[in-house]
N, C-alpha and C positions, 0 to 999 in steps of 0.2 A: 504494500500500500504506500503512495508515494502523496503525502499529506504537502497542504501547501503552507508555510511558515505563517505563524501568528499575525495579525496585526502589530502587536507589541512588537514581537521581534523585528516586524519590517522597518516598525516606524526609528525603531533606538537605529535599526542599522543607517537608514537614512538620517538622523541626526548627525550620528558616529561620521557618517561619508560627508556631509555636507560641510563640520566644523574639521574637518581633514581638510578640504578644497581652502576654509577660511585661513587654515593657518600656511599653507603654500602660496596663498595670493597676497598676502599680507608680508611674507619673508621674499626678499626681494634676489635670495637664488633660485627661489622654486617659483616665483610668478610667472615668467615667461613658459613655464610649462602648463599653466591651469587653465581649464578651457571655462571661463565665467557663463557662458550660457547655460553652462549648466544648472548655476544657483538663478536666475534670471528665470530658464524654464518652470522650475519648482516652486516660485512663489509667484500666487495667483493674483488677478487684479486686484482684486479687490484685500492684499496683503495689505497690513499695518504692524506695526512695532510702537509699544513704550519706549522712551528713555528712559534714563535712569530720573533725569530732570523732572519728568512727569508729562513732556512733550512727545504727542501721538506725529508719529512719522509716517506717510505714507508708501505705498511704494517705488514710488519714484523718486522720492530722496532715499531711502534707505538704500537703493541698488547705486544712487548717484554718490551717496557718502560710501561704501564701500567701492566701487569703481572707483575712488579719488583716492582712498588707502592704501591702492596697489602697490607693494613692493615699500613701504615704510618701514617694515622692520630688518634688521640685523642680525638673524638668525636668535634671538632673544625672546620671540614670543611664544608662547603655548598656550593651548585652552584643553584644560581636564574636564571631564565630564562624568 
């Protein structure tokens, strides 16, 4: 019987994979390798984000504020999850 993987398990994998893409777009020896459409396809129109501020972002700042991040760090950053 060849069962198809949880919801849960898909969703953590797709988390896991996405904040993978964030921290090579972000480190500026592994940008030139990340292909951003990818994070672009996965969030829908109608995506929104908090700040931390309390400012609701929508999607077209949030993809413009990370497309402007590109390659700013020094091999310095990580995100645990």
């Amino acid at each position: 019987m060849n069962e198809k993987p949880s919801l849960l398990s898909r969703a953590s994998a797709e988390i896991v994979d996405l904040h993978r893409l964030f921290v090579d777009w972000f480190d500026r020896d592994s940008a030139d390798r990340v292909d951003f459409s990818r994070f672009e396809r996965v969030m829908g129109d109608g995506f929104c984000m908090v700040a931390p501020s309390g400012q609701v972002l929508d999607r077209k700042a949030v993809l413009d504020h990370i497309k402007a991040s590109r390659a700013t760090c020094d091999g310095d950053f990580a995100i645990s999850i």
